[in-house]
TORPA-4810 file (N, C-alpha, C, O; in nm, 3 decimals):
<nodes>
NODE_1_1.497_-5.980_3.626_1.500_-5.852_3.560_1.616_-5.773_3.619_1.639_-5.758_3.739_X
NODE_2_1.686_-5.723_3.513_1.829_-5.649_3.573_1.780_-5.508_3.631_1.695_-5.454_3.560_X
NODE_3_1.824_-5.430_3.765_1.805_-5.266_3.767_1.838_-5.216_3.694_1.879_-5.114_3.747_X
NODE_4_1.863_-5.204_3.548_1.858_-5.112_3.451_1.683_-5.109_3.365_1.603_-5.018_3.344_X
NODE_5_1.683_-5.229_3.339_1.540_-5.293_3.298_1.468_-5.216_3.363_1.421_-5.113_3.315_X
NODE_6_1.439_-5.277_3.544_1.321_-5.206_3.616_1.321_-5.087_3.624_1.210_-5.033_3.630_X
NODE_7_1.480_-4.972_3.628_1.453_-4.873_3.573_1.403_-4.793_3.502_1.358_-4.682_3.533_X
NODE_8_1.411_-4.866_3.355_1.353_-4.828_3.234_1.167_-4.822_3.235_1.084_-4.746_3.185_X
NODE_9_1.160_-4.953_3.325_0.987_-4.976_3.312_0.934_-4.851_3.441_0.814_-4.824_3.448_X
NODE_10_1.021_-4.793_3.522_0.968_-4.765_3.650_0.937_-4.620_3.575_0.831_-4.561_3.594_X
NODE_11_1.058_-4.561_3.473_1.055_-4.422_3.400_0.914_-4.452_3.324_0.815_-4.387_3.355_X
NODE_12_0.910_-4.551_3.226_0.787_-4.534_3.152_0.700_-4.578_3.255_0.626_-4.589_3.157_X
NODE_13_0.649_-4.605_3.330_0.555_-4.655_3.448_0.485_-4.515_3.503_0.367_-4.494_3.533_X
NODE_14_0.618_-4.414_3.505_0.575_-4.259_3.514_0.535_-4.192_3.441_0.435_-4.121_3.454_X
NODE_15_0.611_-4.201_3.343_0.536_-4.076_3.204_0.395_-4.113_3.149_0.317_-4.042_3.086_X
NODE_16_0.382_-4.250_3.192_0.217_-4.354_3.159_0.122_-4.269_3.240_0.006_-4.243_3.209_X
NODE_17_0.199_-4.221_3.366_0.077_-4.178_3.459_0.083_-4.063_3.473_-0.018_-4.014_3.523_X
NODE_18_0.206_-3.959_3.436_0.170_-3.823_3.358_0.096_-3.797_3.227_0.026_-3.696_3.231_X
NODE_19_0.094_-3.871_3.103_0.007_-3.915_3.023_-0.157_-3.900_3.070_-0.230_-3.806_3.041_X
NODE_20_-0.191_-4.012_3.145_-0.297_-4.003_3.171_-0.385_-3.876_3.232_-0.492_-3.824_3.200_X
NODE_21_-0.280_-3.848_3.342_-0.301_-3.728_3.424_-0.382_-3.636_3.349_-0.502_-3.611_3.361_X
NODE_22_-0.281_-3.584_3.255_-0.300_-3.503_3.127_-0.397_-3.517_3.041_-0.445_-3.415_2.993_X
NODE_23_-0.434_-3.610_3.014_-0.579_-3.685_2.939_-0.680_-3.626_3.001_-0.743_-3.534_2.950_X
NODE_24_-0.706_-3.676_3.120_-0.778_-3.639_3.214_-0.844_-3.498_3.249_-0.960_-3.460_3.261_X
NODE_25_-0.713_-3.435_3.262_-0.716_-3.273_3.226_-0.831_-3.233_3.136_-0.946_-3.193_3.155_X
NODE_26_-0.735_-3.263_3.002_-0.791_-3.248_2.907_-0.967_-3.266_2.863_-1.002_-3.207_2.761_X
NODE_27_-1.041_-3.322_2.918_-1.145_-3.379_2.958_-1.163_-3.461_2.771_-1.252_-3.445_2.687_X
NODE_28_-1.079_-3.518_2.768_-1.100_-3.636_2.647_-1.218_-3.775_2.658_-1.292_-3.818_2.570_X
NODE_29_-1.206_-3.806_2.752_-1.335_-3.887_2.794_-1.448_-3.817_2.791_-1.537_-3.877_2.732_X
NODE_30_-1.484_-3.685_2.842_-1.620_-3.656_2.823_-1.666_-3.629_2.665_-1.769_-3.667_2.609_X
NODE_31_-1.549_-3.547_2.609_-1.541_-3.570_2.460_-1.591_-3.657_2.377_-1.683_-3.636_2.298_X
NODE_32_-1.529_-3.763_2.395_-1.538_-3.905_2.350_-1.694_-3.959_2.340_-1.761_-4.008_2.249_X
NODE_33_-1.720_-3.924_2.486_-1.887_-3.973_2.496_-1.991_-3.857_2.450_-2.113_-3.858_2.464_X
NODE_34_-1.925_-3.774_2.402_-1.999_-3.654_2.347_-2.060_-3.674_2.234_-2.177_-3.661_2.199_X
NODE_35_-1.911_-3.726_2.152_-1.914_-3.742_2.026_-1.987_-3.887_1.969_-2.020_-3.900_1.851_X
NODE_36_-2.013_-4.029_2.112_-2.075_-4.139_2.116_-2.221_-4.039_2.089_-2.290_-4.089_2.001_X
NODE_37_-2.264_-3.946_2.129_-2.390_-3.933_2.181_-2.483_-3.817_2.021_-2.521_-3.701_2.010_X
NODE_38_-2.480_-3.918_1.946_-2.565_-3.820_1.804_-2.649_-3.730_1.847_-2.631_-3.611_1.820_X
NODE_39_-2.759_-3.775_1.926_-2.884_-3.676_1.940_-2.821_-3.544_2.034_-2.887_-3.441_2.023_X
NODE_40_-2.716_-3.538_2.115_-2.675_-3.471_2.194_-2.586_-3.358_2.132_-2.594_-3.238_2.157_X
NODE_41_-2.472_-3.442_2.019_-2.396_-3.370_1.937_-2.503_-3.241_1.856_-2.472_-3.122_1.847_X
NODE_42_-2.633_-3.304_1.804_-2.725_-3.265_1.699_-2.771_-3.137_1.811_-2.725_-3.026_1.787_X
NODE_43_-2.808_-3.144_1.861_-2.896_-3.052_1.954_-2.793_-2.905_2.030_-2.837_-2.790_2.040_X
NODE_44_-2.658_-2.949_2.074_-2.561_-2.873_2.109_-2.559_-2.783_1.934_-2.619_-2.677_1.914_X
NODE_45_-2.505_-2.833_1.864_-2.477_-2.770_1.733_-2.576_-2.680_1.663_-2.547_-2.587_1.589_X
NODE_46_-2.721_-2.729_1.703_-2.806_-2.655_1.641_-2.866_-2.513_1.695_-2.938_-2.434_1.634_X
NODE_47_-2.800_-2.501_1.866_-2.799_-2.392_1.945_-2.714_-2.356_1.917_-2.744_-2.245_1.874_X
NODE_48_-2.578_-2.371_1.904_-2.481_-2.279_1.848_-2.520_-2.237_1.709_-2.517_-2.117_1.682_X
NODE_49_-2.555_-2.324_1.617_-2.564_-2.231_1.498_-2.680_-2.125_1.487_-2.663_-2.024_1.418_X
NODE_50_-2.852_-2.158_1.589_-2.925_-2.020_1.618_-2.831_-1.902_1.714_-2.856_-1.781_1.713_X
NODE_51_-2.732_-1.957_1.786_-2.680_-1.858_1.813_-2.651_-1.759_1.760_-2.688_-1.646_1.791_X
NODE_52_-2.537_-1.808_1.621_-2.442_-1.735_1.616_-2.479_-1.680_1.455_-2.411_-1.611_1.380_X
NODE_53_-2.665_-1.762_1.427_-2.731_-1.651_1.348_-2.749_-1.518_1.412_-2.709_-1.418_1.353_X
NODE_54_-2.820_-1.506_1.555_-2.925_-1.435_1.583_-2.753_-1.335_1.622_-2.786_-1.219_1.648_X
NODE_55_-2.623_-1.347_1.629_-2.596_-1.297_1.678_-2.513_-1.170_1.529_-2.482_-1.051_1.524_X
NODE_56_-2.509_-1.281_1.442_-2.467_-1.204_1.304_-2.612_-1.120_1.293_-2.595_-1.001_1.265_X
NODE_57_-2.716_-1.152_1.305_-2.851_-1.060_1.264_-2.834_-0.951_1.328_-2.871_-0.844_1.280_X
NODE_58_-2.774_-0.962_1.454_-2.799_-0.826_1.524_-2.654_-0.759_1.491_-2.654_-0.636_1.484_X
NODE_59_-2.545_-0.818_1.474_-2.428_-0.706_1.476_-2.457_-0.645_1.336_-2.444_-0.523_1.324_X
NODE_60_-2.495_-0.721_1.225_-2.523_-0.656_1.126_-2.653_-0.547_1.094_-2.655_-0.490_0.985_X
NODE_61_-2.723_-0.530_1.161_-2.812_-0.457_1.228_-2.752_-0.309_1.296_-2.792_-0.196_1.264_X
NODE_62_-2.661_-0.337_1.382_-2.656_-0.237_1.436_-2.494_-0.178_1.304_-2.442_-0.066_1.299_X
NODE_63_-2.476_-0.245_1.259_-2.331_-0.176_1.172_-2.428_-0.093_1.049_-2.426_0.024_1.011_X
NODE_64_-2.508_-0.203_1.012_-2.584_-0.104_0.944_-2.688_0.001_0.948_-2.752_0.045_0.852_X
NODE_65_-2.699_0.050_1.121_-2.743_0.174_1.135_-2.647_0.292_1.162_-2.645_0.412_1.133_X
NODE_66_-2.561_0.198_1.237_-2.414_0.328_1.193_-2.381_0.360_1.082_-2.373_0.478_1.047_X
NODE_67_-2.358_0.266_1.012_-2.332_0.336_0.859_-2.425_0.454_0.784_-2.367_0.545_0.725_X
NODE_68_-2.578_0.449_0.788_-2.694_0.501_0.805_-2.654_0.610_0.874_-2.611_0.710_0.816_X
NODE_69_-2.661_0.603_0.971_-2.585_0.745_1.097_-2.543_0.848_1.045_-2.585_0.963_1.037_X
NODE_70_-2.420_0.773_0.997_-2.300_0.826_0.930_-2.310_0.929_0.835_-2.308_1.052_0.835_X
NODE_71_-2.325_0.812_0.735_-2.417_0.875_0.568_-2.536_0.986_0.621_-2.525_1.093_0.561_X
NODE_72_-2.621_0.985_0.696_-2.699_1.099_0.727_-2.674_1.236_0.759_-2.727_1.341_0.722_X
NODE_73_-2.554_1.203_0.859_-2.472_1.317_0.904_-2.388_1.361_0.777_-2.369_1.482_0.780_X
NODE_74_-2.340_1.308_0.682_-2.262_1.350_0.539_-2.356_1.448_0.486_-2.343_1.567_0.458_X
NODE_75_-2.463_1.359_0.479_-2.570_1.430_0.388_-2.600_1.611_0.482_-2.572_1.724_0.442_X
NODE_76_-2.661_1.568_0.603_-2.649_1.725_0.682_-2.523_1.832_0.636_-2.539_1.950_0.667_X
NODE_77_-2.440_1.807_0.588_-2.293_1.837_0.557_-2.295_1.932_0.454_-2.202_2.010_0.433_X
NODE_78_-2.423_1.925_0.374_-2.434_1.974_0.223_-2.294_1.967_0.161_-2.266_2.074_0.108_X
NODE_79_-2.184_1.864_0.149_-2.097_1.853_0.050_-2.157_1.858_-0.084_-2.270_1.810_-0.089_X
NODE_80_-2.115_1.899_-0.180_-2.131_1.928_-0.305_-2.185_1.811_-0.404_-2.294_1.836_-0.456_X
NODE_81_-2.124_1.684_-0.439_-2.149_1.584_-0.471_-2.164_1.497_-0.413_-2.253_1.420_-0.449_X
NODE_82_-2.083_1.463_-0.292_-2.128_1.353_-0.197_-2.273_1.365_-0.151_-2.369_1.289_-0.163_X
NODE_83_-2.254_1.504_-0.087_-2.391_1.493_-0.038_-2.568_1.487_-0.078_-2.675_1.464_-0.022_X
NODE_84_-2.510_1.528_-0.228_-2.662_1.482_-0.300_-2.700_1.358_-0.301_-2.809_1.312_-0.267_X
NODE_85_-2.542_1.266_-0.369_-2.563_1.124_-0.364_-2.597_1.062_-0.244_-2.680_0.972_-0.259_X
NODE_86_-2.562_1.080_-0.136_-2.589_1.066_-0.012_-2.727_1.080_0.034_-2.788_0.980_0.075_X
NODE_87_-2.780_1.192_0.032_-2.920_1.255_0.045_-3.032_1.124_-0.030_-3.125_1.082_0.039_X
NODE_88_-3.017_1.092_-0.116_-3.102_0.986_-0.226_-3.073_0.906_-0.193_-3.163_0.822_-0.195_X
NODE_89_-2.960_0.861_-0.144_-2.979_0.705_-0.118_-3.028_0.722_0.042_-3.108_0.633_0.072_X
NODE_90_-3.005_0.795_0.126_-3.062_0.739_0.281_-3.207_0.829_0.252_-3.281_0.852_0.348_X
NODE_91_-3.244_0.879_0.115_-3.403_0.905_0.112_-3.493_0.758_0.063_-3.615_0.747_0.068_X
NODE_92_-3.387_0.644_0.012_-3.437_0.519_-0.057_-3.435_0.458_0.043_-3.533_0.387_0.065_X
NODE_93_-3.344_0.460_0.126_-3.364_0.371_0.252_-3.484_0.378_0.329_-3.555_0.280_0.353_X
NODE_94_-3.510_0.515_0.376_-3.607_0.574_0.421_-3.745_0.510_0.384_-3.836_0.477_0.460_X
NODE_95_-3.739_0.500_0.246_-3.884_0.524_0.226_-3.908_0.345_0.201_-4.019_0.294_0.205_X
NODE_96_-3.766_0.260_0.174_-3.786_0.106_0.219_-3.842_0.066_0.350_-3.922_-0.026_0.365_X
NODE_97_-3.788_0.153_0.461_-3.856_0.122_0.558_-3.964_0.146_0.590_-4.033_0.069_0.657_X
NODE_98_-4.003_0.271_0.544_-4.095_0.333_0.547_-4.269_0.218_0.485_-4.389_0.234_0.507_X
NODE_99_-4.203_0.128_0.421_-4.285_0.078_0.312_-4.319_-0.064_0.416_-4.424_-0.124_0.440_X
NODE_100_-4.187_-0.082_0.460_-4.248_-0.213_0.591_-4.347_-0.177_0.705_-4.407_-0.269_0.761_X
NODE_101_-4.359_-0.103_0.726_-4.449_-0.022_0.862_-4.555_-0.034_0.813_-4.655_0.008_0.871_X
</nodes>
């Protein structure tokens, strides 16, 4: 083998084992066996998706008592037309909830 050759193999011999390095990093193997593992994949996924219900239930929850808030304080406002329309609808809300209790 000529020293240009073993050169060539000694450069790729390196970037093979920066490559890997990097793999490694990456945690691609645990991945890999993640994605081998159905019942594991199934069970991870199904906590994230109660998650990121329970977590839309509550931000939408609280946006829609600010809005509520809001609209209440309009209504205190006695504006002229807004605030009648206003007044009736957080009196419908009211009495929706009112109806769950």
């Amino acid at each position: 083998m000529d020293p240009a050759d073993r050169k060539t193999l000694a450069q790729f011999s390196d970037k093979l084992a920066d490559f890997s390095q990097h793999l490694e990093k990456a945690g691609i193997a645990e991945y890999v066996e993640f994605l081998r593992n159905p019942s594991r994949m199934l069970m991870v996924n199904f906590f994230n998706g109660l998650a990121r219900g329970f977590g839309f239930a509550v931000g939408f929850s609280l946006i829609a008592a600010l809005v509520l808030y809001f609209l209440g304080y309009l209504a205190r406002l006695n504006l002229p037309i807004i605030g009648t329309f206003i007044a009736e609808l957080v009196q419908l809300v009211q009495g929706q909830l009112e109806s769950y209790r």
